[in-house]
N, C-alpha and C positions, 0 to 999 in steps of 0.2 A: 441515474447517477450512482456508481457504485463507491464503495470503501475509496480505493485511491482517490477518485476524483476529488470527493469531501476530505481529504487529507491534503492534498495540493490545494484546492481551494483555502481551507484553513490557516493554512502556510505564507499562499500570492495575500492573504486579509489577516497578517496578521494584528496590525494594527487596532482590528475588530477584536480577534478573539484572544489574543495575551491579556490586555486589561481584565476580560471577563473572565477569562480563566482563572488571573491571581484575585480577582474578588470574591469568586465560588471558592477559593483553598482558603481565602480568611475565613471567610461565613462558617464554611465546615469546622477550619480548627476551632470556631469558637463555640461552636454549637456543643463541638466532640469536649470540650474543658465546660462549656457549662452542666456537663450533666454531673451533680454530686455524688461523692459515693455513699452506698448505703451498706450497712454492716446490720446484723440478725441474727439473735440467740432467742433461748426459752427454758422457760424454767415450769415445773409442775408442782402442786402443792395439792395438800388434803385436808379436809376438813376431818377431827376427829374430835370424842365424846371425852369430857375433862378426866383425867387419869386420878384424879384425890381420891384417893380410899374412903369410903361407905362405913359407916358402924354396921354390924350385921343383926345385931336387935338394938333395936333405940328403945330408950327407957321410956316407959308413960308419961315422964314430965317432959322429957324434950318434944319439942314444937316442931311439926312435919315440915320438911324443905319443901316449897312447891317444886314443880317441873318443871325444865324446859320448856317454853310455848315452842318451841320449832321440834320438839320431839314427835307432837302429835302431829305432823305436819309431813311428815318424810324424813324426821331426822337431821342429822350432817348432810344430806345430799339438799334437802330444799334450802340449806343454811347457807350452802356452798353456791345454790343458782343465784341465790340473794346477794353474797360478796360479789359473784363477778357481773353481776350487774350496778354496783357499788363499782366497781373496779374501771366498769366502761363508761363513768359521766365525768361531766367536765368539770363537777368540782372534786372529783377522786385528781385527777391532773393539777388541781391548782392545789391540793394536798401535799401532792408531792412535789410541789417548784416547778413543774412542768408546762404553766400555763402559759409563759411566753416561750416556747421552744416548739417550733412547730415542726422542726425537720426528725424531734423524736417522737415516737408512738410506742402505743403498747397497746394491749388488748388482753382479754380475758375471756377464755372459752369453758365453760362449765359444762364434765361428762355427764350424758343424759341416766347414766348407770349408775353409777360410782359419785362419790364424794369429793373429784377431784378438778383441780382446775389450771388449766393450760394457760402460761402469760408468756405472750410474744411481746418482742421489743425489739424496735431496727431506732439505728443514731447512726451520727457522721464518721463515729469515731468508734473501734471495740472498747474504748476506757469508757465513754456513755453509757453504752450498751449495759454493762456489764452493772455498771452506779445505776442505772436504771430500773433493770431488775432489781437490785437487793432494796431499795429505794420502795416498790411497788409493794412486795413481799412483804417488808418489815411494816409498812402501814397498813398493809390487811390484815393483819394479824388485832390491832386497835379498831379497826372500822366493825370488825365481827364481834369484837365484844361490847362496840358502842350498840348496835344496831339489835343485840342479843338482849341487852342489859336495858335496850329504852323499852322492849317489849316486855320485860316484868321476868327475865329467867335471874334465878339467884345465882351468885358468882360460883357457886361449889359444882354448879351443874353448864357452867359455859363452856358452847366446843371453842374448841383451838385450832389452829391449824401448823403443819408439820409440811417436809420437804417431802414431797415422792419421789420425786426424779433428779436428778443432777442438775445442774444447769448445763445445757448444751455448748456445745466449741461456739462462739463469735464467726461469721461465717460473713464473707462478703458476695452480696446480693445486688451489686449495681448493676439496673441495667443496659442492656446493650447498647453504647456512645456512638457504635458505627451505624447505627443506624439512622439517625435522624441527622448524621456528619455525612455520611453516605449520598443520602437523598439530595442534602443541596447543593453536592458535587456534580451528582450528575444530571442535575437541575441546571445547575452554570454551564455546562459542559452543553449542555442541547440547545440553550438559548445561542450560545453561542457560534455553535454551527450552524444557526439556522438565517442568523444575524450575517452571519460569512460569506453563507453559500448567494442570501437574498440580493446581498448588495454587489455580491459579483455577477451573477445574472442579468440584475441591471445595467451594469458600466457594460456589458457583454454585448447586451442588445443596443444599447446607445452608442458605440463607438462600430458595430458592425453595419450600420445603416451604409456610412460613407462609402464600406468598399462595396458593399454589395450593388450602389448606385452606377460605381466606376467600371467593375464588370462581374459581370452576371455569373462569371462562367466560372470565379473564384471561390474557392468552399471557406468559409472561417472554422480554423478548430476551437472545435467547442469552447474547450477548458483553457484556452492560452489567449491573452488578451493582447501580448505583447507582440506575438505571430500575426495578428491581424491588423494589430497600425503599421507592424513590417512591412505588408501588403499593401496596405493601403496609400502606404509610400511609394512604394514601386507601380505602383497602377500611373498614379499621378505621376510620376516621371514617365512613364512609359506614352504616357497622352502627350504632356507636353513635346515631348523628342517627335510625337506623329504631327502637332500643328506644326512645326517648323520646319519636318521636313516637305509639306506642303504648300508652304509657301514660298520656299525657295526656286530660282530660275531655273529650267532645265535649258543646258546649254551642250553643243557639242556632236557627238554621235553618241552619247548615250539617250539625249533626247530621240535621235531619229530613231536610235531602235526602240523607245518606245513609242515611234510609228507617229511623232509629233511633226507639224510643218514647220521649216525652218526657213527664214526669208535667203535669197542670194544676197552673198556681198556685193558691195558697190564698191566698180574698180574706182583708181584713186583720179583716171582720165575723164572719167563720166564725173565725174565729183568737182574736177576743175573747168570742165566746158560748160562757156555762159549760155545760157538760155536765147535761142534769136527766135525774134516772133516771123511770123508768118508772112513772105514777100506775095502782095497781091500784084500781078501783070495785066498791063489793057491790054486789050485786043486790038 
């Protein structure tokens, strides 16, 4: 069965396959509108060592500032793994109002070099997006000094943290709608033709019995169903016209030529002389 045929077939059924047809193009548009769009920026920030100015000799009665405990540890860099690990639990999100919004995210990646730290953030909307980051930022800036300050470092010596990199353009990031609108088109579109092709096949083979019974010697075309009750019409007339002419008298000289016997008329003299029986004579 090549291209044409499954296109005429599709066409004689269409009954079958327009319904499935407009049902595959809803499914698709609706698949293609439910996918939301997403929007994606980012923002970099660094962790750095308090900027207050130092006395440069301290007098014998003033009392030693302890240290930073995160200094002996790696500095701003282990202070910085520590925020963004801060930064990726679920009550850093319920921090920032975040916790019933689930179509925003963010995330926090801390450089394994450097003191610095990566925050992605995708929303529905670039106005999210953008509240989102400065939202995450301005709370990690408190979380580092909560988290510095419950570990015993004096305020003169707590790191801060600063912008490194700009905030990136808002960027939309939704992905591709044709593709899962795609799939159940031509998901509807198969069922369809196959629903088509099935049930003409059938009525093809059930309605070709009759002629094929009538005569042998008739081909039915394939693909046309309508060519073949034509036929099957004319067969049946063509019987019928043969028993009738069979049964009719053959009269005349067309009978004798075809070589039949044909009684003698009876003149109309023999037809009126009465019958006389037979005289018996004595001897």
């Amino acid at each position: 069965m090549d291209l044409f045929t499954i296109i005429g077939t599709c066409l004689r059924r269409w009954y079958i396959t327009v319904p499935i047809f407009a049902l595959a193009a809803w499914m698709s548009f609706q698949a293609y509108q439910a996918v939301p769009s997403v929007y994606s920026s980012a923002v970099s920030i660094v962790v750095l060592p308090n900027s207050t100015p130092q006395p440069v000799e301290p007098t014998p009665a003033a009392t030693p500032v302890p240290d930073n405990p995160y200094s002996g540890s790696g500095g701003p860099r282990f202070a910085a793994a520590v925020l963004a690990r801060n930064i990726n639990s679920r009550d850093y999100r319920a921090l920032v109002g975040l916790a019933d919004a689930p179509d925003v995210t963010f995330t926090a990646t801390a450089s394994a070099d450097q003191p610095i730290i990566r925050i992605d953030a995708t929303g529905p909307t670039p106005e999210i997006v953008t509240s989102t980051l400065e939202a995450v930022t301005t709370e990690a800036s408190v979380v580092l000094a909560d988290f510095q300050t419950a570990a015993g470092a004096p305020e003169i010596k707590l790191y801060r943290i600063a912008p490194a990199v700009p905030a990136d353009r808002v960027e939309d990031v939704t992905p591709s709608r044709w593709r899962s609108a795609g799939a159940i088109l031509v998901l509807g579109v198969a069922i369809a033709v196959v629903l088509a092709t099935s049930l003409d096949s059938g009525l093809r083979r059930l309605r070709g019995v009759g002629v094929d019974s009538l005569d042998p010697t008739m081909e039915a075309a394939p693909d046309d169903v309508d060519s073949v009750l034509r036929r099957e019409d004319k067969a049946r007339r063509k019987l019928r016209i043969g028993r009738a002419a069979r049964k009719a008298p053959l009269v005349g000289t067309g009978a004798q030529a075809l070589g039949k016997a044909v009684p003698e008329p009876i003149s109309d003299g023999a037809r009126r002389a009465p019958v006389r029986g037979t005289e018996v004579v004595d001897a």
